[in-house]
C-alpha positions as CSV (number, residue, x, y, z in Angstrom):
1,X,37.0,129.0,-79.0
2,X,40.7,128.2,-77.5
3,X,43.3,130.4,-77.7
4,X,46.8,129.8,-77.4
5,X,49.9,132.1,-76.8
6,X,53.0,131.2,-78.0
7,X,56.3,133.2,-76.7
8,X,58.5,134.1,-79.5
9,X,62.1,135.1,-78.7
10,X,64.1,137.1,-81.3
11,X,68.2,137.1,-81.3
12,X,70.2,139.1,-83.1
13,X,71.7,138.1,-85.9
14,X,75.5,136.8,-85.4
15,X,76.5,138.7,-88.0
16,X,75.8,142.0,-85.9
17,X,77.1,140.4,-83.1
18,X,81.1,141.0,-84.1
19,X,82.9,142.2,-81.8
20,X,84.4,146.0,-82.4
21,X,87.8,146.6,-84.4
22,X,91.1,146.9,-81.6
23,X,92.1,150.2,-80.5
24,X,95.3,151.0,-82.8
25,X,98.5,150.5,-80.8
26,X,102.2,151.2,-81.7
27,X,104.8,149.6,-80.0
28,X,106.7,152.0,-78.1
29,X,104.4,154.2,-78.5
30,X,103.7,157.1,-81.5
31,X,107.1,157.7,-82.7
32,X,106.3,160.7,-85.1
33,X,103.4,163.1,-85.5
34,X,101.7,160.6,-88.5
35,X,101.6,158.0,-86.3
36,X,99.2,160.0,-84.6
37,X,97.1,160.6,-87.6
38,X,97.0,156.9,-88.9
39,X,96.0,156.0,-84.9
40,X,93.1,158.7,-85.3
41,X,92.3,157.3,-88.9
42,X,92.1,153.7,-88.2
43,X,90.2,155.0,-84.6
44,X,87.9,157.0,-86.9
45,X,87.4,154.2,-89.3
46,X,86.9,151.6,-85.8
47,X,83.8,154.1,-84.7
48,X,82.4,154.4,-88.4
49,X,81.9,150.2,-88.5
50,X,80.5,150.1,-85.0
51,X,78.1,152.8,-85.4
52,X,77.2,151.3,-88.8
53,X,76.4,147.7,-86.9
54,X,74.9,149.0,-84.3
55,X,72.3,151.3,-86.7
56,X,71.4,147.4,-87.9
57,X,70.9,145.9,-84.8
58,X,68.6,149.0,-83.9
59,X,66.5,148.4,-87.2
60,X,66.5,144.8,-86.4
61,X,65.0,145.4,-83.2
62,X,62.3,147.5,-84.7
63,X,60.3,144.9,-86.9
């Protein structure tokens, strides 16, 4: 009886491998108080997409 062992190497899948939306930015700086709120929204939103991608790659990992 022979046995052979074979490595197998996994990657992740380049569609989880995206890198994270940009940090929202105003020139100038925030001018008024909603440009504080959009920056936290699109911030908010930014987190939301990463932690969404990253929930993937740890389900990926688990198989």
């Amino acid at each position: 009886m022979l046995t052979e062992y074979k490595t197998v190497e996994r990657h992740i899948p380049a569609s989880l491998k995206r890198k994270c939306p940009d940090i929202w930015r105003k020139a100038g700086g925030p001018a008024v108080t909603g440009d504080l709120l959009d920056r936290g929204d699109v911030n908010e939103a930014g987190l939301i997409v990463c932690a969404a991608r990253m929930n993937k790659i740890i389900a990926w990992d688990k198989q």
